[in-house]
C-alpha positions in Angstrom: 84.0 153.7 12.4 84.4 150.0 12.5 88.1 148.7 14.0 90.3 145.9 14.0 91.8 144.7 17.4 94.6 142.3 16.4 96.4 140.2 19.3 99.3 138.7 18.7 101.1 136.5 21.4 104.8 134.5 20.9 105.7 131.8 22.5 105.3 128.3 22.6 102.2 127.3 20.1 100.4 124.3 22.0 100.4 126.6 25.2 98.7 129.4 23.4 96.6 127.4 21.6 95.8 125.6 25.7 94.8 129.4 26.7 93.1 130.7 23.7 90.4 127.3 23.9 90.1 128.3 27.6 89.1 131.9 26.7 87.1 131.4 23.9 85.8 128.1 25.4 84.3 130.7 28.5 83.1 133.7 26.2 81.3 131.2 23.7 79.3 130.7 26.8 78.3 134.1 27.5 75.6 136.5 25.2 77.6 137.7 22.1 79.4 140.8 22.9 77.7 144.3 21.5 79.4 145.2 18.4 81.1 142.5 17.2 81.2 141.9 13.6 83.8 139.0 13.2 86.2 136.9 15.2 89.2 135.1 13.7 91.6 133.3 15.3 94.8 132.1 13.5 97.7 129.6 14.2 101.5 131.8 13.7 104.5 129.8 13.7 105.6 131.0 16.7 102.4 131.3 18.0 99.1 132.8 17.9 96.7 136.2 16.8 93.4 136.9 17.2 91.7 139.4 15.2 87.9 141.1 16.4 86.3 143.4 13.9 83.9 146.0 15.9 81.9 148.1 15.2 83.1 151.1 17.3 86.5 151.4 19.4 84.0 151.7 22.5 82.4 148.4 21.4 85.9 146.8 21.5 86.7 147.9 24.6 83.8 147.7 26.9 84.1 144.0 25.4 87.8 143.8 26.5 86.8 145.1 30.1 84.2 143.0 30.5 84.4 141.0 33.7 83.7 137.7 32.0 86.1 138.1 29.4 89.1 139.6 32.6 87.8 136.3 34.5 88.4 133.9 31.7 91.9 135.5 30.7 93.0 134.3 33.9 91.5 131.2 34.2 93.5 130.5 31.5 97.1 131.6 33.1 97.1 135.2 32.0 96.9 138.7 32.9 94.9 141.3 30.8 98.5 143.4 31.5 99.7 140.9 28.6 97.3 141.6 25.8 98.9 144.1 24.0 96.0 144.8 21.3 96.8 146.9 18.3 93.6 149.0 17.3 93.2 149.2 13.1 90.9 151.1 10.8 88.8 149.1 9.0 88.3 149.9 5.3 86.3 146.7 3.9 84.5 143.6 5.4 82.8 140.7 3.9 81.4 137.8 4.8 80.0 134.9 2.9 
């Protein structure tokens, strides 16, 4: 069953923005991970959320556990102890 993992982070929005290119910056660099399906990434007011469609909740998080991906959260200042990730059913996706 395909899921959403939404992150959403407060706070001030240049800084998240900052941590966000340094994560995504590091992952673009690494083989896509299995299962994903579509990566969206989405300025708040007060500040960021990322949203990941997978295809499986064990796609999402082997990818989230993956040592690249714990490596480049804290290259970019954080801990993976922050990411609070809210897992969602997916009823519908299309892309263009």
């Amino acid at each position: 069953m395909p899921i959403a993992r939404v992150m959403t982070r407060e706070g001030d929005p240049q800084e998240l923005e900052r941590q966000y290119r340094v994560v995504a910056g590091r992952m673009n660099e690494q083989p896509l991970a299995d299962g994903l399906v579509a990566h969206i990434a989405l300025k708040r007011p007060n500040g960021i959320q990322v949203i990941n469609v997978w295809e499986s909740l064990e796609q999402s998080q082997a990818a989230f556990e993956r040592p690249e991906f714990q490596e480049a959260l804290r290259e970019a200042g954080m801990s993976p102890s922050e990411i609070q990730p809210e897992d969602v059913e997916v009823m519908n996706v299309r892309t263009g």
